[in-house]
PDB file of the backbone (N, CA, C, O) and the ligand in Angstrom, with CONECT records:
HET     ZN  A 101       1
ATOM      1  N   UNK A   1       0.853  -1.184   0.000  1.00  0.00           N
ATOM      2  CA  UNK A   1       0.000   0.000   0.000  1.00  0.00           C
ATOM      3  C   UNK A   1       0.893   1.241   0.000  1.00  0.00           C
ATOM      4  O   UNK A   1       1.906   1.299   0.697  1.00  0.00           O
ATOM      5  N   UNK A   2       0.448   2.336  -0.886  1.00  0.00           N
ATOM      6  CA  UNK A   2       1.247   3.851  -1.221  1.00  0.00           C
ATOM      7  C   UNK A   2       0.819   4.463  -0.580  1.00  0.00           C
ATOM      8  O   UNK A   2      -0.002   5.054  -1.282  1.00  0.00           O
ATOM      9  N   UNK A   3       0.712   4.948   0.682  1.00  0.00           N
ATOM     10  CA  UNK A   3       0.590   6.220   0.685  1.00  0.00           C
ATOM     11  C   UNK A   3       1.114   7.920   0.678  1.00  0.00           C
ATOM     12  O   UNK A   3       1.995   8.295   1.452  1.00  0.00           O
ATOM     13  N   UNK A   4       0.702   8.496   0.080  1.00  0.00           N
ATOM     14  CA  UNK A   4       1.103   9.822  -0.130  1.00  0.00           C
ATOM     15  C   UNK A   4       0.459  11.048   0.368  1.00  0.00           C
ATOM     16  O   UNK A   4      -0.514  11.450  -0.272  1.00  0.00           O
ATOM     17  N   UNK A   5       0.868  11.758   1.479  1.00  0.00           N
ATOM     18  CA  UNK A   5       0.463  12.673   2.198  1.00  0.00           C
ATOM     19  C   UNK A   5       0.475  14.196   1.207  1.00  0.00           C
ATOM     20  O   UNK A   5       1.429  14.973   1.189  1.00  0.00           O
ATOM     21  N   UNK A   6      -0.977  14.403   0.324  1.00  0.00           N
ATOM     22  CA  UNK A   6      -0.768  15.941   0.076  1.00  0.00           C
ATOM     23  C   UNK A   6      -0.882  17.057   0.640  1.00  0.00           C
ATOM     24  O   UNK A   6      -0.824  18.204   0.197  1.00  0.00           O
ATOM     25  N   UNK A   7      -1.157  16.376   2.313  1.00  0.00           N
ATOM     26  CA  UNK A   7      -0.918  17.720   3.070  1.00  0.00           C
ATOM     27  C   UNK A   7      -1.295  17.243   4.198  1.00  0.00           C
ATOM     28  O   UNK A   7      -2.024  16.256   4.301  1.00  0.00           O
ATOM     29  N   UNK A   8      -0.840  17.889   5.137  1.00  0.00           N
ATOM     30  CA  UNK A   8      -1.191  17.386   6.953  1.00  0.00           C
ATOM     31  C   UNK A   8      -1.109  18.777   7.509  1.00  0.00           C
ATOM     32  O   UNK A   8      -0.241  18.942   8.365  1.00  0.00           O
ATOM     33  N   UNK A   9      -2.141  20.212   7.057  1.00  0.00           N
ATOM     34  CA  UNK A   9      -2.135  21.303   8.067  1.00  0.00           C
ATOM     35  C   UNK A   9      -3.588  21.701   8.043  1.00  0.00           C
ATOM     36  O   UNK A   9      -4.178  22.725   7.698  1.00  0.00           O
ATOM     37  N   UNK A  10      -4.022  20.339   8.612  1.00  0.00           N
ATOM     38  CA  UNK A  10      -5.105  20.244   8.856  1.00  0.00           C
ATOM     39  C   UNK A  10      -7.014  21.146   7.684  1.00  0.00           C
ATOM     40  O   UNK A  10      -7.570  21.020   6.593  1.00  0.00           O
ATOM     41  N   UNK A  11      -7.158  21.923   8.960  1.00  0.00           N
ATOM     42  CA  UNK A  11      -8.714  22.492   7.808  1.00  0.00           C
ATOM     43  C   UNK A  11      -7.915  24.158   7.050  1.00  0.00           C
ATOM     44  O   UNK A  11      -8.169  24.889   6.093  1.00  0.00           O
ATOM     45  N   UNK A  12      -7.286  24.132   7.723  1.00  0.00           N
ATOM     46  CA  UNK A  12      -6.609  25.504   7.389  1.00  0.00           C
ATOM     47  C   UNK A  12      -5.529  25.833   6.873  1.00  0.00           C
ATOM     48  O   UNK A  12      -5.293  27.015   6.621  1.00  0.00           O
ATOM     49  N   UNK A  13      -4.637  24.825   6.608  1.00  0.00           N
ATOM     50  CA  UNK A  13      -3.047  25.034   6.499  1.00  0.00           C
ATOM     51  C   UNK A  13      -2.030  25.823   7.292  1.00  0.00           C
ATOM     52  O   UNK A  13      -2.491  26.813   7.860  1.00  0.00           O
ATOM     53  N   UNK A  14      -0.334  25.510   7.494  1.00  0.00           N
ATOM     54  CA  UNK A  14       0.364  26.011   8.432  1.00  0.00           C
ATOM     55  C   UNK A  14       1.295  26.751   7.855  1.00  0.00           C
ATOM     56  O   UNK A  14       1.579  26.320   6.738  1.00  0.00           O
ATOM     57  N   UNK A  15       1.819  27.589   8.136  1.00  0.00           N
ATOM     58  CA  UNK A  15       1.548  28.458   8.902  1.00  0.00           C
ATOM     59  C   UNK A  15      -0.187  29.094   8.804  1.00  0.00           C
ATOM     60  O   UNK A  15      -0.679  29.417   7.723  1.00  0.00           O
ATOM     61  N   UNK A  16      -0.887  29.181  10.026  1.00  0.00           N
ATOM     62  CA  UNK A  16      -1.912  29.947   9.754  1.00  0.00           C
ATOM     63  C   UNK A  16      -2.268  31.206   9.545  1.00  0.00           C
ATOM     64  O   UNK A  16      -2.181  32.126  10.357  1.00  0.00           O
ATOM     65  N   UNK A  17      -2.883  31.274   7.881  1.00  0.00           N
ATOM     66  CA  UNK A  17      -2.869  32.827   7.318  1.00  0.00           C
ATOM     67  C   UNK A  17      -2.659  34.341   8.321  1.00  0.00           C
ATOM     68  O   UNK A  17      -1.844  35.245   8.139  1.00  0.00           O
ATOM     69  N   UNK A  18      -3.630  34.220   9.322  1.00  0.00           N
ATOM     70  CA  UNK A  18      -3.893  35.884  10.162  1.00  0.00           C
ATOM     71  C   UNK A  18      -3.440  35.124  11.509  1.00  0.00           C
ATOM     72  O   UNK A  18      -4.112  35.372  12.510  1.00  0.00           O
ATOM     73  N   UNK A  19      -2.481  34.321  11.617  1.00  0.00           N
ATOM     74  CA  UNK A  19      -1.905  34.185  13.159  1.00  0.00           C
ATOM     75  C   UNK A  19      -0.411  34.754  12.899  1.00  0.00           C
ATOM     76  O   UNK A  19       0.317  34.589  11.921  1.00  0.00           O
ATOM     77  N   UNK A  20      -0.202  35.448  14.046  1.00  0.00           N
ATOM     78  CA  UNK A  20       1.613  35.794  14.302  1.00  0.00           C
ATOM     79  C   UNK A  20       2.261  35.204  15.182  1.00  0.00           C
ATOM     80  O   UNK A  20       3.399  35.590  15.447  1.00  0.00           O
ATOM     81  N   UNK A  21       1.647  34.051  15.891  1.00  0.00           N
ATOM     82  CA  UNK A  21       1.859  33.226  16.499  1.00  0.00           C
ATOM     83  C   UNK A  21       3.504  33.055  15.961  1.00  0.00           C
ATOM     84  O   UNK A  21       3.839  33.038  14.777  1.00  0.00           O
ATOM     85  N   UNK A  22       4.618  32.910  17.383  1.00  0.00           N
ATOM     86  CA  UNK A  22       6.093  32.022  17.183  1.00  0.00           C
ATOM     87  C   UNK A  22       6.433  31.229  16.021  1.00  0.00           C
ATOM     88  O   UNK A  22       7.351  31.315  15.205  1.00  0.00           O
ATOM     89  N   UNK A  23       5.147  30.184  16.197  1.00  0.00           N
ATOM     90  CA  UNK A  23       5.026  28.473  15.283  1.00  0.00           C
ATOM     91  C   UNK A  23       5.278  29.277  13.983  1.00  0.00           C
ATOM     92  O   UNK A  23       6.187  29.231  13.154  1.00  0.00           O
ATOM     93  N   UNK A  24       4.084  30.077  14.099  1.00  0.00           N
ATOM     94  CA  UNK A  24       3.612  29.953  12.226  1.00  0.00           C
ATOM     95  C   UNK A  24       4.850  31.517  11.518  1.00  0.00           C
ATOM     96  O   UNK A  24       5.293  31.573  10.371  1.00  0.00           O
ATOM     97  N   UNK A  25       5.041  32.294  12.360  1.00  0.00           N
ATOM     98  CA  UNK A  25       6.505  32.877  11.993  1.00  0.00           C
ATOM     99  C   UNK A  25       7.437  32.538  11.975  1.00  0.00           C
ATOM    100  O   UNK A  25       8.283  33.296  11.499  1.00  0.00           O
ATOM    101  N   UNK A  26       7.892  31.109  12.510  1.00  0.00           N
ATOM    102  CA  UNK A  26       9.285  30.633  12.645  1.00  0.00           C
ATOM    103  C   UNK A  26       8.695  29.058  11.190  1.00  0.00           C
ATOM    104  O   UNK A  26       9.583  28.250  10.920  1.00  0.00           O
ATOM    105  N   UNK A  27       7.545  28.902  10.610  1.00  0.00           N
ATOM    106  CA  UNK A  27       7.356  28.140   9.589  1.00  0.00           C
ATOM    107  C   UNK A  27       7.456  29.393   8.342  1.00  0.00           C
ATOM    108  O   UNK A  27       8.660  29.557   8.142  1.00  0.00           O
ATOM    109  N   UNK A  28       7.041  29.874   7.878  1.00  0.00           N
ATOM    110  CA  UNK A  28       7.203  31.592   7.240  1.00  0.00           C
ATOM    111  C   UNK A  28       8.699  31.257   6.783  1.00  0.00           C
ATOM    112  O   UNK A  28       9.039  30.697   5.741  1.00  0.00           O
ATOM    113  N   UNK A  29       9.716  31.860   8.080  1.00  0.00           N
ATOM    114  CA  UNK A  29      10.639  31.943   7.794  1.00  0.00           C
ATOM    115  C   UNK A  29      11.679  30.878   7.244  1.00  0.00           C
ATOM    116  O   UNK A  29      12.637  31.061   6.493  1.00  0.00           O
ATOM    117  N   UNK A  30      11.230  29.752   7.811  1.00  0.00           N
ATOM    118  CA  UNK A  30      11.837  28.530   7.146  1.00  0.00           C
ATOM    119  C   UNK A  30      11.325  28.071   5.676  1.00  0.00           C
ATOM    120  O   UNK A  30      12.214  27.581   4.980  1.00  0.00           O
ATOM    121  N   UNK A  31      10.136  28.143   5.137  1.00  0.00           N
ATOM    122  CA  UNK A  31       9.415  27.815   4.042  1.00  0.00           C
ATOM    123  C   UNK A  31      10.018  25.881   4.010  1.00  0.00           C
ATOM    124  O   UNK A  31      10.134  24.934   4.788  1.00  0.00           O
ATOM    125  N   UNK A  32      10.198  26.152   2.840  1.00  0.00           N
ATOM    126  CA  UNK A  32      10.223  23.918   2.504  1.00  0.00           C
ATOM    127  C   UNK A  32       8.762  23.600   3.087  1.00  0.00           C
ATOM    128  O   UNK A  32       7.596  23.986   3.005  1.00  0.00           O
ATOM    129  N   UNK A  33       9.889  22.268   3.983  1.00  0.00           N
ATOM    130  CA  UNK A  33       8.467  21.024   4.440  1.00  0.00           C
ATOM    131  C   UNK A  33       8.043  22.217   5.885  1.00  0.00           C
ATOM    132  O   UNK A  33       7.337  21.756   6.782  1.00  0.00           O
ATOM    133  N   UNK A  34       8.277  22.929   5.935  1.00  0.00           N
ATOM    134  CA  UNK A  34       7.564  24.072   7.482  1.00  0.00           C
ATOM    135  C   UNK A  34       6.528  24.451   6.563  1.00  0.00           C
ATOM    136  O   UNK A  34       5.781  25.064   7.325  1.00  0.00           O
ATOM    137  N   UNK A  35       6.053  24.488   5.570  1.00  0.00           N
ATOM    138  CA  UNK A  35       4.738  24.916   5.175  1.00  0.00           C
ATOM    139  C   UNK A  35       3.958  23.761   4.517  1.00  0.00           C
ATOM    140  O   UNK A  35       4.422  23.156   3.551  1.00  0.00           O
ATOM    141  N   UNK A  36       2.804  23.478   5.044  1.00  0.00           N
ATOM    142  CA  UNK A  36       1.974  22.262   5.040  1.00  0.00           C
ATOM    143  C   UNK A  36       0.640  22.828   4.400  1.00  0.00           C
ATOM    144  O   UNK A  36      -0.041  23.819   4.664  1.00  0.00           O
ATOM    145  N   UNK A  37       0.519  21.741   3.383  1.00  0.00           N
ATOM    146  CA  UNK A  37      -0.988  22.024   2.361  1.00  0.00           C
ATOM    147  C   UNK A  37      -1.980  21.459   3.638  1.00  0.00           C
ATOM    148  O   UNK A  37      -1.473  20.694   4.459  1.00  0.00           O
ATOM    149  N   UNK A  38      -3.407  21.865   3.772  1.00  0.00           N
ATOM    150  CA  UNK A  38      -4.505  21.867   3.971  1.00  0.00           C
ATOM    151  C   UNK A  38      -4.473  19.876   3.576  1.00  0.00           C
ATOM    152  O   UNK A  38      -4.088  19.272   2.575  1.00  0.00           O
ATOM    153  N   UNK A  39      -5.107  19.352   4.978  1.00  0.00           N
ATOM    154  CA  UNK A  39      -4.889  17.703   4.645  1.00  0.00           C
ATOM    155  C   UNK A  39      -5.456  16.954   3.268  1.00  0.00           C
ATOM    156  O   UNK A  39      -6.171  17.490   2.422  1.00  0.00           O
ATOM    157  N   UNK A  40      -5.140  16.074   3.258  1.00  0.00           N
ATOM    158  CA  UNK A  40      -5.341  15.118   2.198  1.00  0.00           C
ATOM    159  C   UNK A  40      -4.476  13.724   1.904  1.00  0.00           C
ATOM    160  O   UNK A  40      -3.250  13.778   2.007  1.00  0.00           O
ATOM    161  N   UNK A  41      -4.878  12.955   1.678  1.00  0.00           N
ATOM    162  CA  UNK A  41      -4.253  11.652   1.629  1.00  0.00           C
ATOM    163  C   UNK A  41      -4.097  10.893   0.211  1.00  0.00           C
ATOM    164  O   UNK A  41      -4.981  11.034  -0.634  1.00  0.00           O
ATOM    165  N   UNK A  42      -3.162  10.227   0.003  1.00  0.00           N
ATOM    166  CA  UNK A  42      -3.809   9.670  -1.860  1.00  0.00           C
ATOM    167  C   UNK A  42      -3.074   7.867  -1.585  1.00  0.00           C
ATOM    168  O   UNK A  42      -1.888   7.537  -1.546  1.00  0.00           O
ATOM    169  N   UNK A  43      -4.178   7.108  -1.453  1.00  0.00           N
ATOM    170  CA  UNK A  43      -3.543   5.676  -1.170  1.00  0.00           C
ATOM    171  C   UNK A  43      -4.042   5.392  -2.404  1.00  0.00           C
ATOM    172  O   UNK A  43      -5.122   5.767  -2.860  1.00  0.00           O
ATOM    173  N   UNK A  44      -2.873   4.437  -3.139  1.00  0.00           N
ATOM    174  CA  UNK A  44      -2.180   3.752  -4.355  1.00  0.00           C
ATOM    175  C   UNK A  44      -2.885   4.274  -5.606  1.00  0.00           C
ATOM    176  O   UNK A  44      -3.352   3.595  -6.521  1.00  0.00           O
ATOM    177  N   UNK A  45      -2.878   5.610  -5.477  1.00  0.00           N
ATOM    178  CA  UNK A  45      -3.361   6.267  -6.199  1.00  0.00           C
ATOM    179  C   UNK A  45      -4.646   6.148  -6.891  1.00  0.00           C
ATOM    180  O   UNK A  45      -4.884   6.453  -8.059  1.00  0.00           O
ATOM    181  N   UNK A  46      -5.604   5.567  -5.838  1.00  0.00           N
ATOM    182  CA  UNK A  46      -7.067   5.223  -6.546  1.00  0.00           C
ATOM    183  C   UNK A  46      -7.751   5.729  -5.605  1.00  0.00           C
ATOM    184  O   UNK A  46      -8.966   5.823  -5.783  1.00  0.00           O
ATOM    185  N   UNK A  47      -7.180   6.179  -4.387  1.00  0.00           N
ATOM    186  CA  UNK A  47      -8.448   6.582  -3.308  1.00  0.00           C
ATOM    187  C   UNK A  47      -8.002   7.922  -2.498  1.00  0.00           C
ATOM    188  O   UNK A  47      -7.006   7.965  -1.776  1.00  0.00           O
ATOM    189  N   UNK A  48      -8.891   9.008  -2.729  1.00  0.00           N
ATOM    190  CA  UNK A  48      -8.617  10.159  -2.102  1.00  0.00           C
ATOM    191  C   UNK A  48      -8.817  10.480  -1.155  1.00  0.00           C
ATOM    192  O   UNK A  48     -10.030  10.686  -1.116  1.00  0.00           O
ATOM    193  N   UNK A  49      -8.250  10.758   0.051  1.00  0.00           N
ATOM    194  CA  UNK A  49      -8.943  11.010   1.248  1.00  0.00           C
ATOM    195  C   UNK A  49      -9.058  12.638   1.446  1.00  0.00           C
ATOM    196  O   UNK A  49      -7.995  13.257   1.392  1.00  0.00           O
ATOM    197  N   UNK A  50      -9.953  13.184   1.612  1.00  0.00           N
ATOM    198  CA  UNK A  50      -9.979  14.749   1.710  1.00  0.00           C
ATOM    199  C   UNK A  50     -10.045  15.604   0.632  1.00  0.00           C
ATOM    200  O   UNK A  50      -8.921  15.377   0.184  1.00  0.00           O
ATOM    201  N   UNK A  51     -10.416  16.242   0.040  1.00  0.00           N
ATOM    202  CA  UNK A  51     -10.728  16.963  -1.478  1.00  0.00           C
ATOM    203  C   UNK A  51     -10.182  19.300  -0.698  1.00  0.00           C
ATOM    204  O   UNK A  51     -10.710  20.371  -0.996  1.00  0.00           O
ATOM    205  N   UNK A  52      -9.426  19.088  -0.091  1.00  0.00           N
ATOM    206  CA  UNK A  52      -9.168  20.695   0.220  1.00  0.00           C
ATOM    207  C   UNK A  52      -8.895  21.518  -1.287  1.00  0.00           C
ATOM    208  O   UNK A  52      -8.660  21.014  -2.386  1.00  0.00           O
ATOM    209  N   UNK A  53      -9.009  22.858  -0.938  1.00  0.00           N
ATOM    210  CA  UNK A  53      -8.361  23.918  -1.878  1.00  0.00           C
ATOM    211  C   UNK A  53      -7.006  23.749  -2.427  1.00  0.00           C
ATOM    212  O   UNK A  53      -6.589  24.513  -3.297  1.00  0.00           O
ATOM    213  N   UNK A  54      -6.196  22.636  -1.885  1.00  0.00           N
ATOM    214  CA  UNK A  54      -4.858  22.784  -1.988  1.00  0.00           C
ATOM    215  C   UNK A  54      -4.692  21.398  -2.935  1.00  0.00           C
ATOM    216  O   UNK A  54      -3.656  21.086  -3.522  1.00  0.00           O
ATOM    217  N   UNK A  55      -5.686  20.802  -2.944  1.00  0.00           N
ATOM    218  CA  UNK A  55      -5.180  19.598  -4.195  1.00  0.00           C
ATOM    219  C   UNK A  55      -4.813  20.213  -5.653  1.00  0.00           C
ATOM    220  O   UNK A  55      -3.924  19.523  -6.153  1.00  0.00           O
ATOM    221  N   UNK A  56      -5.043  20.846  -6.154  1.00  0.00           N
ATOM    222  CA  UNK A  56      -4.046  21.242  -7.478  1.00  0.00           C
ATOM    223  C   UNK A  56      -2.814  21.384  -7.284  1.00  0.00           C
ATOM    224  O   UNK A  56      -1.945  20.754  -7.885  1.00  0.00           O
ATOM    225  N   UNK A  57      -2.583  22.417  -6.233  1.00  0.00           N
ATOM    226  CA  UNK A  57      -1.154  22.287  -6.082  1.00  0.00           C
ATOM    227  C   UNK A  57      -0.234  21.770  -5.548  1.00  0.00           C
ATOM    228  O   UNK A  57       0.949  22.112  -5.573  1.00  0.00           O
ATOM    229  N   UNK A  58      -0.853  20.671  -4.886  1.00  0.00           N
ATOM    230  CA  UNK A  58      -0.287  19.466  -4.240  1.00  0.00           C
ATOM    231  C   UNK A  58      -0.002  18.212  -5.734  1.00  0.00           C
ATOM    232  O   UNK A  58       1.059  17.682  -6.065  1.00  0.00           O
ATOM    233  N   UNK A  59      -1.115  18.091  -6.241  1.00  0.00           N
ATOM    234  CA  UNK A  59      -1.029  17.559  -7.647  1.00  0.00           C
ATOM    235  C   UNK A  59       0.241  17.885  -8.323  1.00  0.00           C
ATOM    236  O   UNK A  59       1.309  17.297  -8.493  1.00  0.00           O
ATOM    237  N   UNK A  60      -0.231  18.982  -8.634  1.00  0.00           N
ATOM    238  CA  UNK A  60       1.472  18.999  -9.926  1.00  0.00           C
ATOM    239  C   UNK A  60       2.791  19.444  -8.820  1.00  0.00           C
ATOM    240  O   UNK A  60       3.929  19.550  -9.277  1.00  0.00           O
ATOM    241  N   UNK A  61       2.559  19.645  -7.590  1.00  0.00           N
ATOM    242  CA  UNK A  61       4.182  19.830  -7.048  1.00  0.00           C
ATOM    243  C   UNK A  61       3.949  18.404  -6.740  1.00  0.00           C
ATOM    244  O   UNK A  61       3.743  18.488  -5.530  1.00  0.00           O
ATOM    245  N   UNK A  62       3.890  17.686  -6.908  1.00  0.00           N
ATOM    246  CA  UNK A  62       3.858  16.321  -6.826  1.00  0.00           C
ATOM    247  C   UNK A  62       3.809  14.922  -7.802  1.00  0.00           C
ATOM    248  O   UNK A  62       4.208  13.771  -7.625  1.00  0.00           O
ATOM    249  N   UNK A  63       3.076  15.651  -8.983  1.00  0.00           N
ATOM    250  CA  UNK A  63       3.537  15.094 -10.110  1.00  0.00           C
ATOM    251  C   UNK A  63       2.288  14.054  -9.611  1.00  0.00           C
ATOM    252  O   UNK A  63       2.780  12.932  -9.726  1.00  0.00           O
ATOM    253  N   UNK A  64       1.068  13.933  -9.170  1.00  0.00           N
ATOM    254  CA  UNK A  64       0.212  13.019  -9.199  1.00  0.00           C
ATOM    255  C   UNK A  64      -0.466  12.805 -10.164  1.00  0.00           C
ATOM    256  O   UNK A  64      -0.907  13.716 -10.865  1.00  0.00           O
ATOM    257  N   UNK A  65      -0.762  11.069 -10.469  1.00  0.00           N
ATOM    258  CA  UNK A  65      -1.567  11.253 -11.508  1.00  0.00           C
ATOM    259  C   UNK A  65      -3.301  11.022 -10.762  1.00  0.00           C
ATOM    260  O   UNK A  65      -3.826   9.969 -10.399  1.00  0.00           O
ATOM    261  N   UNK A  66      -3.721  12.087 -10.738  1.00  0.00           N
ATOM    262  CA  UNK A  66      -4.965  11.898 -10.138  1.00  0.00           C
ATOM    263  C   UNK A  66      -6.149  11.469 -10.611  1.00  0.00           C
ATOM    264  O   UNK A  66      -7.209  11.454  -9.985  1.00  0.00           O
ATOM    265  N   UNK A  67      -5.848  10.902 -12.411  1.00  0.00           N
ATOM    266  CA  UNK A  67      -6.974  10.761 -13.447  1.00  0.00           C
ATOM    267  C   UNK A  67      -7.144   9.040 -12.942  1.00  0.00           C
ATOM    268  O   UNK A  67      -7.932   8.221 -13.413  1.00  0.00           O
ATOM    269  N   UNK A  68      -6.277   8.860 -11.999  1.00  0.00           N
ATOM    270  CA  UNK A  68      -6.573   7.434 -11.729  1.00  0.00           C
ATOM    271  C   UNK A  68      -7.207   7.589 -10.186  1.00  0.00           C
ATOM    272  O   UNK A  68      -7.159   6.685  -9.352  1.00  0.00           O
ATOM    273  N   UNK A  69      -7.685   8.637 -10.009  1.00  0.00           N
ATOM    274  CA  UNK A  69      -8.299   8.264  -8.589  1.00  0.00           C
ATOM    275  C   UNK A  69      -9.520   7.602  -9.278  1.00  0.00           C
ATOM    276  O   UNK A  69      -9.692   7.603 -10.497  1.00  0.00           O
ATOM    277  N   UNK A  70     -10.555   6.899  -8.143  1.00  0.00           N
ATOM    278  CA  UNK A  70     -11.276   5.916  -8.550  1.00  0.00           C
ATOM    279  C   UNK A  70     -12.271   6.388  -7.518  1.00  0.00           C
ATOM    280  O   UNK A  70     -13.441   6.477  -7.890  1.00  0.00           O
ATOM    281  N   UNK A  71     -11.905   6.769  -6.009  1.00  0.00           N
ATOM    282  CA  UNK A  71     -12.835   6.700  -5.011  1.00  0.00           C
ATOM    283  C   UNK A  71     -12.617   8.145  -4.327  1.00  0.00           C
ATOM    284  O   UNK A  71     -11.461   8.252  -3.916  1.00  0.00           O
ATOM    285  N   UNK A  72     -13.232   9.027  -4.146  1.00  0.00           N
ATOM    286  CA  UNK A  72     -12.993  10.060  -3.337  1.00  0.00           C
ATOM    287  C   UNK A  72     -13.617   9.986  -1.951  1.00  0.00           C
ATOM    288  O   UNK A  72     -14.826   9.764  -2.014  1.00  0.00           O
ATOM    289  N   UNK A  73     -13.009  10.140  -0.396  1.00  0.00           N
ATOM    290  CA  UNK A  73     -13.713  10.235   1.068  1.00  0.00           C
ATOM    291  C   UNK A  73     -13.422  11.416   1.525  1.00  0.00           C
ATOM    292  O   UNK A  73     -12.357  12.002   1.723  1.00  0.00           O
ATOM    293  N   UNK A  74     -14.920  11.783   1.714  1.00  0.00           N
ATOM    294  CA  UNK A  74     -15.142  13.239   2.442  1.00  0.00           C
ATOM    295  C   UNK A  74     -15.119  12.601   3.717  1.00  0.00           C
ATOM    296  O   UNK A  74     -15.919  11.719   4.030  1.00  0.00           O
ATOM    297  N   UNK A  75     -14.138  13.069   4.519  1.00  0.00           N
ATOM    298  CA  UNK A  75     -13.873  12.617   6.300  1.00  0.00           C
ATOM    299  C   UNK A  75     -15.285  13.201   6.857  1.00  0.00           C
ATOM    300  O   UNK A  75     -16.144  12.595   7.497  1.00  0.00           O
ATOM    301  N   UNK A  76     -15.272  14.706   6.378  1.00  0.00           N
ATOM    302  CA  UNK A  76     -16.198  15.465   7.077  1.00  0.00           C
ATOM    303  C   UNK A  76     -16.104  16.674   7.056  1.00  0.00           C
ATOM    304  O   UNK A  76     -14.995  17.206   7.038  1.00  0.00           O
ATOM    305  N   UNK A  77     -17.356  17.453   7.053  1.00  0.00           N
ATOM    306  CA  UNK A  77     -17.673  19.031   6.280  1.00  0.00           C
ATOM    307  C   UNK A  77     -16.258  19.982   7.370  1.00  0.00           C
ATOM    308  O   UNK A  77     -15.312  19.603   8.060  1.00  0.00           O
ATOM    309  N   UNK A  78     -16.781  21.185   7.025  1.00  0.00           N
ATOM    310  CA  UNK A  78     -16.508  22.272   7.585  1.00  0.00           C
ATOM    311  C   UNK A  78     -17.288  23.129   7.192  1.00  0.00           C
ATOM    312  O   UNK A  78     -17.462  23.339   5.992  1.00  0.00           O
ATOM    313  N   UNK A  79     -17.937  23.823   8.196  1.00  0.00           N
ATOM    314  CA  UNK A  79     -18.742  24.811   7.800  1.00  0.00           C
ATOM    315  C   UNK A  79     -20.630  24.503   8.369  1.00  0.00           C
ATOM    316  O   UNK A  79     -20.995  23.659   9.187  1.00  0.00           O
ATOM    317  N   UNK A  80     -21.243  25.194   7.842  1.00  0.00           N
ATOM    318  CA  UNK A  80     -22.996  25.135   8.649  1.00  0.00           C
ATOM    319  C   UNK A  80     -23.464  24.548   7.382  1.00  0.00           C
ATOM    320  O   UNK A  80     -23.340  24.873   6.201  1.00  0.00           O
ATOM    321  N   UNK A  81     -23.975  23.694   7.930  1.00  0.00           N
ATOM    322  CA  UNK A  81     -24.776  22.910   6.908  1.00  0.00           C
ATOM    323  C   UNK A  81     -26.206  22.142   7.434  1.00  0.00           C
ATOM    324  O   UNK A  81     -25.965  21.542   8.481  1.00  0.00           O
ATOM    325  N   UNK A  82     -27.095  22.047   7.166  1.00  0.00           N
ATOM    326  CA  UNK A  82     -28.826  21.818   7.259  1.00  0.00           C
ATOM    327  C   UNK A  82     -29.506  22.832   8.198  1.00  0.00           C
ATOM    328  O   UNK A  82     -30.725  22.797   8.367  1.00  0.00           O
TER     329      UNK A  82
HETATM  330 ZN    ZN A 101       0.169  30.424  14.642  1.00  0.00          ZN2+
END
């Protein structure tokens, strides 16, 4: 089994946009792997876990081929819903 992490900063991504928080200024300043896409998961490239704003560009900085996903899982919303 593959798995490939397109992101682990959770519903929001890290550094967080309007925090000045230590963490997310001392990720800023480092950039690389200190800045984390909004979560998502891609096992053996047929099953998506999480669909965020940040899958395109997790896609091609990653070189995924995503025309073979097969199954997409919504974990669970964000936001007001019924
Ligand atoms: Zn912060």
């Amino acid at each position: 089994m593959r798995l490939r992490f397109l992101g682990t900063g959770a519903a929001e991504g890290y550094p967080v946009l309007f925090c000045g928080c230590e963490d997310c200024e001392t990720a800023r300043a480092r950039g690389g792997p200190s800045i984390r896409r909004r979560a998502a998961l891609l096992v053996d490239d047929a099953l998506l876990i999480d669909f965020g704003p940040d899958i395109g560009e997790a896609a091609r900085a990653m070189r995924l081929p995503l025309h073979r996903v097969e199954h997409l899982l919504i974990t669970h919303a964000h936001g007001r819903f019924g």
